[in-house]
N, C-alpha and C positions, 0 to 999 in steps of 0.2 A: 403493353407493348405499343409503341408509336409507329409510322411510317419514315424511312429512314429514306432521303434523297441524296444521290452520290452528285459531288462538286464537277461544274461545266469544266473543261479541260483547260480554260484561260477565259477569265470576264471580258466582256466586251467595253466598248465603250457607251458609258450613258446615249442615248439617242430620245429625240420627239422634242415635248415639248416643255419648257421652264418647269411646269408647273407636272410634269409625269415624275415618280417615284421608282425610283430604282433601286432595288436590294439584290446585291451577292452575299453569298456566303459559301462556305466550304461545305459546310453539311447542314440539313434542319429535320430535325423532328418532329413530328403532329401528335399530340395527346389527346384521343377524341373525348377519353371519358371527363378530363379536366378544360375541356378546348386550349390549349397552352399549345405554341407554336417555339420551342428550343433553335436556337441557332448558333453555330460557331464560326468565328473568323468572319463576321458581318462586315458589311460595307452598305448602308442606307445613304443614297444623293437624289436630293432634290432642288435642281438651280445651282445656287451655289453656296449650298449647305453640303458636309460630306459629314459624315457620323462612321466609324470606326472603333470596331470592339471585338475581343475574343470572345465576348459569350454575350447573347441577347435573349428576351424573354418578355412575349405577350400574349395577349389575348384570345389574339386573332390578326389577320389581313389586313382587319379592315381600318383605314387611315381615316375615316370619319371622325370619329374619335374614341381615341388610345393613348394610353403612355406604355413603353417600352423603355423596358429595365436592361441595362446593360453594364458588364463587366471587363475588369482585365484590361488593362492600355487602353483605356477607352479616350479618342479625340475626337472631337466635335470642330470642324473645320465651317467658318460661317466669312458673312463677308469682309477681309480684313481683318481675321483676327484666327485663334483656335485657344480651344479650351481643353482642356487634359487631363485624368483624375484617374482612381482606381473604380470609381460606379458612378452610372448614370442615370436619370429619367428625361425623356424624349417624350413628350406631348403633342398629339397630332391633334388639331381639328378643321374640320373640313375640307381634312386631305390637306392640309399645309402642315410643315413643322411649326410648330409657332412657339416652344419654348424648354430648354435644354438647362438643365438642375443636375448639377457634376459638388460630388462629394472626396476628399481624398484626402492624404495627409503627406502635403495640400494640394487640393484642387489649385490647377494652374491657369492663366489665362496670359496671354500675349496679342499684341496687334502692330503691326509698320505705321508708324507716324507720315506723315505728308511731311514733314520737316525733315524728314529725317531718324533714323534710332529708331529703338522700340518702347513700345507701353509694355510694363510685365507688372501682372500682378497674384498673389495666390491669398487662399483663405482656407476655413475649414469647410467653407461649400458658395457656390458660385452658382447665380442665375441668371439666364442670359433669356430675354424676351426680342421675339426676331421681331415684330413689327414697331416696338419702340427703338430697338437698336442702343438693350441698354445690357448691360454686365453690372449683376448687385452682388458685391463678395462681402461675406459675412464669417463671422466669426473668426475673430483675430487678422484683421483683411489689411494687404497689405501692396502698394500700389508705386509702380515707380517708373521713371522716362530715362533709362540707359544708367539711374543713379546720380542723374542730374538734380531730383528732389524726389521725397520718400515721404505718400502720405500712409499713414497707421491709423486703425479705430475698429471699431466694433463693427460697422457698415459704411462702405462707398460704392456708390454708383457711377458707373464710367459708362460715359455715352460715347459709344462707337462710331455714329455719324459725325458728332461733333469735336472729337478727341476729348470732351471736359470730364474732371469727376465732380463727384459732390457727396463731400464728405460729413456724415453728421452720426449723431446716437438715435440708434432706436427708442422708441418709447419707453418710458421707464425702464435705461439705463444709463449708470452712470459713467460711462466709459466714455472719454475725454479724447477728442483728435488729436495726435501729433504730426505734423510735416515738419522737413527738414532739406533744407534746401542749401543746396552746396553751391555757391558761387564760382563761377568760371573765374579760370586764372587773368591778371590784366596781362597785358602786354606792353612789353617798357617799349618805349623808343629805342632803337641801338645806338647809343652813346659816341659819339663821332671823336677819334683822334685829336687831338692837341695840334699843332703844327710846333 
């Protein structure tokens, strides 16, 4: 038997300071003989990282260092961008998020371009490292800017600070990039009347 906490009447809003961690949820459970901490309907924000999921599951509290396992509509909101899947792992250390691994069929990712449009890309699983500010989608990964060009491969890494990817194969394999790049239409001159 766990310790069962009934849900605040309305979340408040995050408060303090960039670096304070804030968790709601609707209800959590405590397992003292397995130390396991159950959550439903999570909302974990730190800065401006937001993590979002029907179901979560750790160790413990403590954000030293932890990975937490989460399920069900699970979005990982970071800066510029979100990521989207059916499961997740969430690695804390030293009390920062520092790196979000979304599995799904497909894990999704998206981000707003400075130009304009958006980046969208999905794969069979996605890693997103906060202090490089890099998204590595793997397995069958596939990457694309409004459908303007579509690159495909085994692994790309899209750096989120600087919009680039970079596209290549893993170590021994042979799986081959393809981009495809669709040219914008010209624009004729309009043809002026005869006299």
């Amino acid at each position: 038997p766990g310790l069962h906490a009934k849900p605040a009447s309305a979340p408040e809003p995050p408060t303090g300071r960039s670096g304070d961690i804030t968790l709601d949820a609707a209800s959590s459970e405590v397992d003292y003989r397995s130390n396991t901490l159950l959550f439903r309907d999570i909302i974990i924000t730190q800065g401006n990282v937001r993590v979002a999921a029907e179901r979560a599951r750790s160790t413990g509290l403590d954000f030293e260092e932890s990975t937490w396992t989460l399920s069900g509509k699970v979005r990982i909101d970071v800066a510029g961008g979100t990521l989207q899947s059916d499961e997740a792992a969430v690695a804390f250390e030293r009390n920062r998020i520092v790196r979000a691994s979304i599995r799904g069929k497909p894990a999704e990712f998206s981000q707003s371009l400075r130009e304009g449009g958006t980046a969208r890309g999905r794969a069979g699983s996605i890693i997103y490292e906060m202090s490089a500010a890099t998204v590595t989608l793997r397995e069958d990964a596939w990457l694309s800017d409004d459908g303007r060009s579509e690159i495909r491969g085994d692994q790309l890494v899209y750096n989120v600070r600087d919009q680039r990817v970079q596209a290549g194969k893993p170590v021994g394999s042979d799986e081959r990039v393809r981009i495809i790049i669709r040219p914008r239409p010209t624009q004729r001159p309009a043809e002026t009347p005869t006299p």
